[in-house]
N, C-alpha and C positions, 0 to 999 in steps of 0.2 A: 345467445351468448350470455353467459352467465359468471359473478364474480368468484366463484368458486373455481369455475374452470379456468379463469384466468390466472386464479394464484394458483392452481395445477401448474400450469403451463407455464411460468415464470418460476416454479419452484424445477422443474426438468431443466428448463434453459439454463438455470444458476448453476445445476449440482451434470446437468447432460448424463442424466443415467436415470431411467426408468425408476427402478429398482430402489434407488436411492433417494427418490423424490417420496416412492411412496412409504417408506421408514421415514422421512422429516415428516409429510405429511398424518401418520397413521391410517396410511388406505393399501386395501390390497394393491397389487402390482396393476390386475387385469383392471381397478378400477382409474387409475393413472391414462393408463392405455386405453381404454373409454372417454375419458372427457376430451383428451386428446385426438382424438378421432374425430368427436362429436365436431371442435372447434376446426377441424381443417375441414370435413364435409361440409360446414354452416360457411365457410370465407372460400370455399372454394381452392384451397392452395395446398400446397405441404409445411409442415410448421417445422420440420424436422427431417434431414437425408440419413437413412440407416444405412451403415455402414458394416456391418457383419453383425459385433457386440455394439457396437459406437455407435453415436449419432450427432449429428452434427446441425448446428441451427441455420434454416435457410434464409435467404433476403427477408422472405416474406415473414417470417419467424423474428427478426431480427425485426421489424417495423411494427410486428405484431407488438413487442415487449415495450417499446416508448408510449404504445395506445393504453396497452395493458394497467400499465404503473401510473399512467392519467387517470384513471377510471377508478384505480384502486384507492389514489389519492383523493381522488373526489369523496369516496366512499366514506376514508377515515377522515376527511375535515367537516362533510356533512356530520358522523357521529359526535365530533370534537364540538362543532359550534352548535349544533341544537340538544346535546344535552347538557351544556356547559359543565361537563364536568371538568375538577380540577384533579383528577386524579390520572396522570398520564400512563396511556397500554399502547400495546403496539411494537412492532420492532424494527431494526436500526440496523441497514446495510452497512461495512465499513472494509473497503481497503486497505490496506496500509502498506509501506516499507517494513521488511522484517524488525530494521533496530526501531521501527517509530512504533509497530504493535508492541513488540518484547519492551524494550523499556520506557515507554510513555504513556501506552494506554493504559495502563495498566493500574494506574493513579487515576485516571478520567473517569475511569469505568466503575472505581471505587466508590467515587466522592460521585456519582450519577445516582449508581444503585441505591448507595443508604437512601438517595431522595426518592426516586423509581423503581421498587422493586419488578412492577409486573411489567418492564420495557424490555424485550429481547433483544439479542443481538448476532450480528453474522458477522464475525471477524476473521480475514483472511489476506493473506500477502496480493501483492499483484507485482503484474508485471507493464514496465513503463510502457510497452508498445501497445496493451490492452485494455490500457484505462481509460482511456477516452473512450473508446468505445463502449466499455461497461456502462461507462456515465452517460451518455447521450441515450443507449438502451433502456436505462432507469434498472438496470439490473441493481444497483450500487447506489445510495442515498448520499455516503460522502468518501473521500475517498484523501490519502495523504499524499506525498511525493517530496523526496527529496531532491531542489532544482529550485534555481532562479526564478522562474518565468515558464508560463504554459500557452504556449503561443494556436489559443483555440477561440473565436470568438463567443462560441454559445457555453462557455466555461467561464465560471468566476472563481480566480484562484486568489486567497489570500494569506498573506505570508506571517504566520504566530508563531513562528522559530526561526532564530539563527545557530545551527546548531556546529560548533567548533568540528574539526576534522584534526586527525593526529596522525603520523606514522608512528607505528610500535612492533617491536620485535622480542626476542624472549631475551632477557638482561643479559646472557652472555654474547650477543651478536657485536659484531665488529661495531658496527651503525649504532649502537646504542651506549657505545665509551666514546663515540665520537664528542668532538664540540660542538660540530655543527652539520647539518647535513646539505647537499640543494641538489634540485635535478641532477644534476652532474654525474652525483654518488651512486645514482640509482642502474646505471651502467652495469649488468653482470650482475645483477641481484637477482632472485628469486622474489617475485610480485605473487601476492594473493588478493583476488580480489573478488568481489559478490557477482553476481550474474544478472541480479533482478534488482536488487534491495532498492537503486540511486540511477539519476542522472548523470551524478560529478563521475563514475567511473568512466563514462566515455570522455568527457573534459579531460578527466586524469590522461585517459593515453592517447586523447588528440594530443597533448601538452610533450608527453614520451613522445610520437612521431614529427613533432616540432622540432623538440629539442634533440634530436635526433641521436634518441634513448634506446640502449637496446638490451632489455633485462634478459639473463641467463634463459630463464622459463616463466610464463605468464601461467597460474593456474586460477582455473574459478569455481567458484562453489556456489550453489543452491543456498547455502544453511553460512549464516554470521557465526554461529558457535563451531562451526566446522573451521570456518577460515582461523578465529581463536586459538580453536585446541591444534591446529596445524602449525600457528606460527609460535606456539608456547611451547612445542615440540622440537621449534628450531629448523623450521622449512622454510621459512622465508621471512619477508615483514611485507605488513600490507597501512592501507589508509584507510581511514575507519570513522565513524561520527565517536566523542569523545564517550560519550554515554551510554555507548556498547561498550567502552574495556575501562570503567570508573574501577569496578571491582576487583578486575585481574589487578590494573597497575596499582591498587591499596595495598595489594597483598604480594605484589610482586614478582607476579606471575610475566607480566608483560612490562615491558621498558617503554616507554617516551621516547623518540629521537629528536634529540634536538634539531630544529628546523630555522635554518637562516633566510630561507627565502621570507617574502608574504605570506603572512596568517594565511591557514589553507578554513574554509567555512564553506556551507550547505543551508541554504533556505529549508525548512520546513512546509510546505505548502498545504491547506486545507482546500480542498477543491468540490466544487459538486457543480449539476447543471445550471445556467441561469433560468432554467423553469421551472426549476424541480420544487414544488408544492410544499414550504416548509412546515413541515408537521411541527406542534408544541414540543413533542418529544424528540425531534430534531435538532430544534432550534435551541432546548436546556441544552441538548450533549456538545454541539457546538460550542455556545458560550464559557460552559466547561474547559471544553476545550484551549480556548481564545485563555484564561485565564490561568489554568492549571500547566501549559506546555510554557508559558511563553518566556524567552531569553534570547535577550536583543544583548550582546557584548558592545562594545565599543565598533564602531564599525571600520572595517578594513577592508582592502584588495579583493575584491568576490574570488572564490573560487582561485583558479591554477591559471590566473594573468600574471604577467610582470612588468617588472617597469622597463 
């Protein structure tokens, strides 16, 4: 078993497409497809179920990846600590909520790189149901999540944002000459909401099925800029972290509603494994992190409770 094969093998599992690992990689396809083989003849197991085109990662595939990303780690902190070098390489798994990659990273990444130039990076949405498992795999170095609390013990989530929540609709909507809006109002509206992006969506409509809300049509979208250009089009009004629609409502694209209940808010959460082997180049993008995101408001009502 060899570490080459293992970043093969961890480069398939991340991207689940042959073809596609070996373009990131720069290796022929049939050489993918060789060390892949090489490593399930050597364990004895299947690393992967093929599925016609698809393939799909097995148990043992999945156990293989936490050993994989151990080994790998070993690798790069053996290089780090015996050549003392100070010049950090290497690269940087990262998940994120679509508004925490689009308008957050985006800063971090800036003010990393001028320090870092030769640190890569693999930045990509997730999805709340698969995170954890990414992370406990070692597929994913660190990973974000908008949500209170991540109720996992071999996870350390730490909270370096409170990031404001808004309803907003396109300036001619009823809801937006209002004076005030509350659950109430939301009776027979037209909801837009993300699919992946957040936690508080489901808070949101546990809250609707409490207060026994019953909007016109619930639509959801894949894409935060989709739900925007939808409701700036006059399809509905949705709830949103403030710092996805700063720009529309500069410019007037998108209205504010006024909100009488309790400040509506969203924890930030930076999360990774409690094992996970912090690399120097980890540990800068982090810190970064901790410094560049952070905005603590006056504190209020979590989330969509009342009094």
């Amino acid at each position: 078993m060899e570490l080459r094969q293992l970043r093969t093998f961890q480069t398939v599992a991340r991207l689940m497409n042959f073809n596609r690992a070996a373009d990131a990689l720069n290796y022929a396809q049939s050489t993918v497809s060789a060390q892949i083989k090489l490593l399930e003849e050597e364990l004895g197991v299947s690393l992967f179920d093929r599925l016609g085109k698809r393939i799909v990662i097995t148990e043992a595939g999945q156990k293989l990846m936490r050993y994989a990303q151990k080994m790998i780690d070993i690798e790069q902190e053996t290089l780090t600590e015996i050549s003392n070098s100070e010049t950090l390489i290497g690269s940087i798994s990262v998940r994120a909520p679509q508004s925490v990659g689009t308008y957050l990273l985006p800063s971090v990444l800036q003010q990393f790189k001028s320090q870092y130039p030769r640190v890569g990076f693999d930045v990509s949405s997730c999805a709340l149901f698969t995170l954890q498992q990414e992370l406990r795999s070692g597929i994913i170095d660190v990973a974000f999540l908008l949500a209170e609390s991540v109720n996992a013990a071999d996870l350390t989530a730490e909270l370096v944002r409170i990031e404001p929540l808004v309803f907003v609709s396109d300036p001619n909507h009823a809801l937006a000459k209002s004076v005030g809006m509350t659950f109430r109002d939301l009776n027979g509206q037209s909801i837009l909401l993300p699919k992946h992006d957040c936690s508080y969506k489901m808070q949101f409509e546990e809250m609707l099925t409490a207060e026994n809300i019953s909007p016109s049509v619930v639509m959801e979208f894949n894409s935060i800029e989709a739900i925007k250009q939808c409701v700036i089009k006059g399809l509905g009004i949705t709830v949103i972290p403030e710092i996805a629609v700063e720009s529309e409502l500069a410019q007037n694209k998108l209205k504010k509603i006024s909100w009488l209940d309790e400040p509506l808010e969203t924890g930030v959460l930076m999360i990774r494994h409690k094992d996970k082997w912090i690399s120097p180049a980890l540990q800068t993008f982090m810190d970064i992190c901790r410094e560049t995101m952070k905005l603590f408001p006056k504190p209020s009502v979590s989330n969509f409770k009342r009094g």
